[in-house]
C-alpha positions in Angstrom: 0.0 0.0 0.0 1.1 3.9 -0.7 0.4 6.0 1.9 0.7 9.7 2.1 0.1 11.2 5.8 -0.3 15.3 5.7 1.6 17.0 8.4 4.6 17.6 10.1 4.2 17.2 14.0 4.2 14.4 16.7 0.7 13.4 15.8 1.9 12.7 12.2 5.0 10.8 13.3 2.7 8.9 15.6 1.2 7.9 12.5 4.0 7.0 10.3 5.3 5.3 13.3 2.6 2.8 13.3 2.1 2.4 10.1 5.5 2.0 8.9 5.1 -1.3 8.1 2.2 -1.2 5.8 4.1 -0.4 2.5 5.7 2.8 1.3 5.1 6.1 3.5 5.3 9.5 2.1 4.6 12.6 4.8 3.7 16.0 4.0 5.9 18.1 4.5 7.0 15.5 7.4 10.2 16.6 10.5 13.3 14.9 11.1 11.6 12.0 12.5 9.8 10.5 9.8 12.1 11.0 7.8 13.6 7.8 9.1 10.4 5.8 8.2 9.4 7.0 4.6 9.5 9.8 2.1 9.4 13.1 3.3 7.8 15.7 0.7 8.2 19.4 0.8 4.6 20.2 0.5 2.7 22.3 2.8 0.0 20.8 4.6 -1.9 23.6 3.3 -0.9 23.3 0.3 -4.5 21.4 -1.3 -3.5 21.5 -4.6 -0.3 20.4 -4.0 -0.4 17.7 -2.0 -3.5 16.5 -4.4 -1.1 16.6 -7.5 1.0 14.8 -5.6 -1.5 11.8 -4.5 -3.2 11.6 -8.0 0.9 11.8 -9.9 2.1 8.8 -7.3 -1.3 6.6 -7.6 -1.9 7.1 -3.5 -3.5 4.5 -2.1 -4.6 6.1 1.8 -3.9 9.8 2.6 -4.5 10.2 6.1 -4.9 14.0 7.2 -3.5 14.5 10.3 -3.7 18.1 11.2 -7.5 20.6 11.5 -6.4 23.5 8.8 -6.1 21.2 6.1 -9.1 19.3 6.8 -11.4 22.6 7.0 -9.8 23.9 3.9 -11.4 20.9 2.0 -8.3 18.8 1.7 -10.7 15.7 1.8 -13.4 17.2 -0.4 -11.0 17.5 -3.2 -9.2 13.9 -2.6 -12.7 12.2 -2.6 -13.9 14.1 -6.0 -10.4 13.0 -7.6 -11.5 9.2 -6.7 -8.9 9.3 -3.5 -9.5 7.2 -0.4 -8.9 9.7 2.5 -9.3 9.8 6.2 -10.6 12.3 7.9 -13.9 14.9 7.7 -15.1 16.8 5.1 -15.1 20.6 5.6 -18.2 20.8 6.4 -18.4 18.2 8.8 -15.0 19.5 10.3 -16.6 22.6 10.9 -17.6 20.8 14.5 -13.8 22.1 15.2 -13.5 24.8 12.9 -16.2 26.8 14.5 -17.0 26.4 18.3 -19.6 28.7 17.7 -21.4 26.1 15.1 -20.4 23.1 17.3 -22.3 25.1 20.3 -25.6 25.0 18.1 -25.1 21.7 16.9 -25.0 20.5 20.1 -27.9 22.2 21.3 -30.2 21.3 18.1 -29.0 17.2 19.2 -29.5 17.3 22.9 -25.6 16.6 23.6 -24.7 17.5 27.1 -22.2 20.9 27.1 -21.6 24.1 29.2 -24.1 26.9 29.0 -23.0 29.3 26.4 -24.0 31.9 24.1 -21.4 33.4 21.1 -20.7 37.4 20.8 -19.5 39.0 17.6 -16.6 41.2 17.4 -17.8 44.4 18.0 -19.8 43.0 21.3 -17.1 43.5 23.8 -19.4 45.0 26.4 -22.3 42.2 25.8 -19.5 39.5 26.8 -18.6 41.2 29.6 -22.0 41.7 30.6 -22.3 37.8 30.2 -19.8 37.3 32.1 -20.3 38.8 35.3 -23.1 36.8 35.4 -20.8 33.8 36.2 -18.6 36.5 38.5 -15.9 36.3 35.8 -15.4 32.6 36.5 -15.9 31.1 33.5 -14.1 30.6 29.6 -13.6 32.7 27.4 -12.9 31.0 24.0 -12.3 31.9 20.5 -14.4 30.3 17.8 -11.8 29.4 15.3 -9.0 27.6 15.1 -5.8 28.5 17.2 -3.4 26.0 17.5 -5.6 24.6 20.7 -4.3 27.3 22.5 -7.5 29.7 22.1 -9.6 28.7 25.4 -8.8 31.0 28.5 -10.1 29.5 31.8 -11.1 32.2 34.3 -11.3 33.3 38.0 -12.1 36.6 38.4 -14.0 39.6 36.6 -11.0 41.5 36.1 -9.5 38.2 34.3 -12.5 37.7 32.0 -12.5 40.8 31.1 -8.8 40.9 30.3 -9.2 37.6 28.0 -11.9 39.5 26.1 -10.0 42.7 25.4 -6.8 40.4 24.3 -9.5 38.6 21.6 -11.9 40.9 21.0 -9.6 44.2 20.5 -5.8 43.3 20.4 -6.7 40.5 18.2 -4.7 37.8 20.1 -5.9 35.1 17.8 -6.5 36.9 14.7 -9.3 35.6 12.6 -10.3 33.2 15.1 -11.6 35.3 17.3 -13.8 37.2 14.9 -16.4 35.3 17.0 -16.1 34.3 20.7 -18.0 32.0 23.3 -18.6 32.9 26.6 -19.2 29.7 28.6 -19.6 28.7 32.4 -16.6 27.0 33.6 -17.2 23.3 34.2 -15.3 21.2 37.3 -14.4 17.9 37.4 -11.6 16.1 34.9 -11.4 16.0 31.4 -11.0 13.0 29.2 -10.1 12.6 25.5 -12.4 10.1 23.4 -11.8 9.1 20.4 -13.9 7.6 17.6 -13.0 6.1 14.2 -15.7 5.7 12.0 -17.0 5.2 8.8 -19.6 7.5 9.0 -22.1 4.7 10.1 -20.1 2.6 11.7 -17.3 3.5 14.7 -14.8 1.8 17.4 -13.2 3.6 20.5 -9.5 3.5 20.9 -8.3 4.2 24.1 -9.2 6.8 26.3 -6.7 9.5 27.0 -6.0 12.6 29.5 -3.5 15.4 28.8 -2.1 18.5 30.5 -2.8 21.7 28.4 -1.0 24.1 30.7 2.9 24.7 30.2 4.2 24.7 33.9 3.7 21.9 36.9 0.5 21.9 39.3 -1.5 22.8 35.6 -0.5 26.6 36.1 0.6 28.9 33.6 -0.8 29.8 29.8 -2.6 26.8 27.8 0.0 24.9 25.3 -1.0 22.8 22.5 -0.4 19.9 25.1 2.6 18.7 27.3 2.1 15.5 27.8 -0.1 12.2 27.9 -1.3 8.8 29.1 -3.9 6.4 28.4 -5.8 4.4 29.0 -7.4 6.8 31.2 -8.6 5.1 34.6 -11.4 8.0 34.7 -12.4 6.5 31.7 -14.8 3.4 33.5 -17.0 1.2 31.3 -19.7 2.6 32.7 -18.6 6.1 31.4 -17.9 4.9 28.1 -20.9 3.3 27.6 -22.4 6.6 28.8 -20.5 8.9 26.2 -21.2 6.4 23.8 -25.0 6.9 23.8 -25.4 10.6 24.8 -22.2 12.0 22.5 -20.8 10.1 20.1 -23.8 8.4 18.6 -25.9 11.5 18.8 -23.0 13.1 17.1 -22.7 11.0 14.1 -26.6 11.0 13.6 -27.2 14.3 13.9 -24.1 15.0 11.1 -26.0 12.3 8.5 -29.5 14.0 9.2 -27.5 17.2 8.5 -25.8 16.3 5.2 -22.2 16.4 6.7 -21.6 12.6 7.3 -18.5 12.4 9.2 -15.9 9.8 8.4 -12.3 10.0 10.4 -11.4 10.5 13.8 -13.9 12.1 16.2 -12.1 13.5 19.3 -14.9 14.8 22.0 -12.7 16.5 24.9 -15.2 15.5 27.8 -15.5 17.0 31.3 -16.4 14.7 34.3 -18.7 16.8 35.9 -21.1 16.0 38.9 -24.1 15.4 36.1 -22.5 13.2 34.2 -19.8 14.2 31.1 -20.1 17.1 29.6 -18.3 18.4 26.0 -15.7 20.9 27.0 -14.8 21.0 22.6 -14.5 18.5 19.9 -11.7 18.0 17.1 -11.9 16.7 13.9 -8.8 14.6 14.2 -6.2 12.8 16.7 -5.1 15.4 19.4 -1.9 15.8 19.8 0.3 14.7 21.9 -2.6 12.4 22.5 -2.2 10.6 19.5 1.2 9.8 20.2 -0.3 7.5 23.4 -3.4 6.1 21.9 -2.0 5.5 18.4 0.7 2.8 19.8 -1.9 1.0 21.9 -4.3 -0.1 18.6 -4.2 -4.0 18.5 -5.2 -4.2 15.6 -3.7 -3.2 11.7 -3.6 0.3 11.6 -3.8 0.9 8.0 -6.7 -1.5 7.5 -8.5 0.4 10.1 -7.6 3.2 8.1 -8.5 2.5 5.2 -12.1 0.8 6.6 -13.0 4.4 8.1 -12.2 6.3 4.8 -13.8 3.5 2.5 -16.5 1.9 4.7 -16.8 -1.6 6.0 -15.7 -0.6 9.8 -18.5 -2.4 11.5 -16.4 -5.6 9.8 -13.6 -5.3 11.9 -12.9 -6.2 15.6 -10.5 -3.8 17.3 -10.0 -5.2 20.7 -9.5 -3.0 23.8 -5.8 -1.7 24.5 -4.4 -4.5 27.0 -0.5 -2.0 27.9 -0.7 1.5 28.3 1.5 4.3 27.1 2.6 8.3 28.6 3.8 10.7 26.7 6.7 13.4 28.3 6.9 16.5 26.2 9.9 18.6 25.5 9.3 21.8 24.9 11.8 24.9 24.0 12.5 27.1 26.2 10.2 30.1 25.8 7.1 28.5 24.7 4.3 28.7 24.6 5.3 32.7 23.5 8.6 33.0 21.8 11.4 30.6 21.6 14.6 29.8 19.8 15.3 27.4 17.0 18.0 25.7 15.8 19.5 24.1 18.7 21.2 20.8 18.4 19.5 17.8 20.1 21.8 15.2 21.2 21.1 11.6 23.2 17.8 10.7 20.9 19.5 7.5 20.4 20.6 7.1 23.8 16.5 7.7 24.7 15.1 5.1 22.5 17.8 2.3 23.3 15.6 1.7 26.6 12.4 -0.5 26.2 9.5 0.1 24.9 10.2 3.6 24.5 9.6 5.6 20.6 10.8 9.5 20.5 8.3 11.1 18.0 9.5 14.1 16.8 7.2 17.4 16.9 9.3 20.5 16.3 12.3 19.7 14.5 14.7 19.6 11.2 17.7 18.1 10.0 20.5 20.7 9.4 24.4 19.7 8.0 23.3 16.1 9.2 22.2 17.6 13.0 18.9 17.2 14.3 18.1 20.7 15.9 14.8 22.3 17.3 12.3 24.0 14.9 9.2 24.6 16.8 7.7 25.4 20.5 7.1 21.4 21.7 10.2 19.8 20.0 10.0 15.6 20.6 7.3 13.9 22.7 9.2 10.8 24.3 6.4 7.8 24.2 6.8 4.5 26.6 4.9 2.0 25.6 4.6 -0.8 28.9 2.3 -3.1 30.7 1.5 -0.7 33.1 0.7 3.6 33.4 3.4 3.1 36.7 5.9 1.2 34.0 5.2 4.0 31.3 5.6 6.9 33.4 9.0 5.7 34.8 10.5 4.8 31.7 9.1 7.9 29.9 11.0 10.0 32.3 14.3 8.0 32.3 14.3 8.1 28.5 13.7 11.7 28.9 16.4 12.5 30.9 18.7 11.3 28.0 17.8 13.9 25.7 19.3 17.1 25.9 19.5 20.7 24.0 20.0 24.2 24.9 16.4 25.7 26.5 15.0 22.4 26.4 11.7 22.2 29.4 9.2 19.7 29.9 6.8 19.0 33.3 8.0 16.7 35.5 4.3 16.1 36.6 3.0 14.5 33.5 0.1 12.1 34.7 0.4 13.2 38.7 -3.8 12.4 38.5 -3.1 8.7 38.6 0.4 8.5 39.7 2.3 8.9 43.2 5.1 11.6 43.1 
């Protein structure tokens, strides 16, 4: 089989990772990682037409879309239309992550379970605020496009609040994604990432996951894009599952086919465990990342069959048996991030990191310069263990962690402190 996987991150090298022995992988653009498990192509994920060209002119077989711009800018649409087998949503069904404000109504219209919310336009600063006090400040302030998954700002006072609106709503902090923002009551309990492959009739659960979105230890400090994860995710009982299965997911993917936006691809519903039961905090319209870098390695099953299944049909077919060893996920950061940061810094021990068992060092942020692997983005490498047990995982994540080594290089030595002693 030819496979082309769009993106350049650790989700993406997650990806090629477990799929590298289905036949011959080509990543677009790709990092320094996979570049040691296929073809890397210097093609923009962006970049429609060209990475269409590119699947028609080498007779594709599966192009798997890893990250969310691509995948609202059509990438699928266009695949489809030229006869392609693709995974992952079609714009408009992606919109459930390209617009929160959408995914707020679509919710609402289906009866799925969320925070009470209600959307404000650019020019209705003073109407947000006024929403807001309602809630005493204490609530989230979110903008409605995409950002990275760093446009949600959790609040605890008025004065906060009403600072996260101004840096939206007037400096522009996010741009065009926060032409429109929600305003929602802050939820307590845990979070949990679920994810769903499906067909767009048919779907099966991989593992659940938890992450840690803020960039310093105790969860303080800015959001991230994510610095680490585990799974499976003890919150995550049968009982719950079942539970998200019937008043989320399924509602989900009906209400999308009743719409005329059948989803097919990975559904990832961010859940909160609150004292009525779980609640959707957002959804994506792909693998998170880095939780894709735990849940990926635990599928027993082939990868690229159920793949290929969810982009073609014939899911329901297949038997994908619950994960039976678990997996964390450390990230290392550079210095700086989640605001500015340095690149170009020369990473040494990866080889050292991945000579110990069961661990896999996906690469997120970097290049290969003069035959040097050095840092080229914010969250550089996510070091994966993959071991019987969360305790196992943990443990040798961190040893294999402490191999690795560049100039500015930060991760959180707390990574899965929910479920582990420290």
């Amino acid at each position: 089989m030819r496979i082309l996987i769009v993106g350049s991150g650790g989700r993406e090298h997650a990806l090629a990772w477990v799929l590298r022995k289905a036949g011959s992988l080509y990543i677009a653009p790709g990092n320094a990682g996979t570049a040691g498990l296929g073809t890397n192509v210097p093609i923009a994920a962006e970049n429609i037409n060209g990475v269409v060209e590119f699947a028609y002119r080498e007779r594709i077989d599966l192009t798997v879309v890893g990250p969310e711009i691509p995948l609202a800018f059509g990438l699928v649409d266009v695949l489809k239309a030229r006869g392609k087998a693709v995974f992952g949503p079609s714009a408009a069904a992606a919109e459930i992550e390209s617009s929160k404000a959408f995914a707020k109504a679509f919710m609402q219209r289906h009866n799925i379970p969320t925070a009470e919310w209600r959307v404000f336009e650019s020019d209705q600063i003073s109407e947000a605020r006024a929403y807001s006090a309602g809630y005493r400040g204490q609530c989230v302030v979110k903008a409605s496009g995409l950002a990275a998954g760093k446009g949600a700002i959790v609040c605890d006072s008025q004065a906060e609040s009403d600072e996260a609106l101004k840096s939206i709503m007037v400096d522009g902090q996010f741009g065009n994604a926060g032409r429109q923002v929600i305003v929602e009551e802050r939820m307590e309990g845990e979070e949990v990432s679920l994810f769903a492959l499906t067909d767009g009739e048919d779907y099966v659960m991989l593992a659940a996951a938890q992450d840690h979105k803020q960039i310093y230890e105790n969860d303080q400090g800015p959001n991230t894009g994510g610095m680490g994860a585990y799974a499976p995710a003890p919150v995550a009982t049968a009982a719950l599952m079942e539970t998200a299965r019937r008043r989320i997911i399924e509602p989900v993917l009906e209400g999308m086919a009743s719409e005329g936006r059948l989803y097919t691809g990975c559904l990832y519903a961010g859940l909160m465990m609150t004292e009525f039961g779980p609640k959707v905090v957002e959804f994506n319209c792909r693998f998170g990342d880095p939780e894709a870098q735990v849940v990926l390695p635990l599928i027993e099953a082939d990868c690229a069959e159920v793949l290929l299944r969810s982009a073609s049909g014939g899911l329901g077919n297949l038997r994908v048996p619950p994960a039976s060893r678990a997996a964390a996920c450390i990230v290392l950061a550079s210095e700086g991030y989640p605001g500015a940061y340095q690149k170009g810094r020369a990473i040494n021990g990866l080889r050292q990191a991945e000579d110990h068992p069961g661990v896999v060092v996906l690469h997120a942020g970097t290049d290969e310069v003069h035959g040097r692997t050095v840092t080229s983005g914010g969250r550089v490498l996510g070091v994966t263990a993959i071991r019987p047990t969360l305790e196992q995982a943990f443990e040798m994540a961190y040893t294999a962690a402490e191999c690795i080594d560049y100039r500015g290089c930060y991760y959180r030595r707390d990574i899965g402190h929910r479920v582990r002693q420290l």
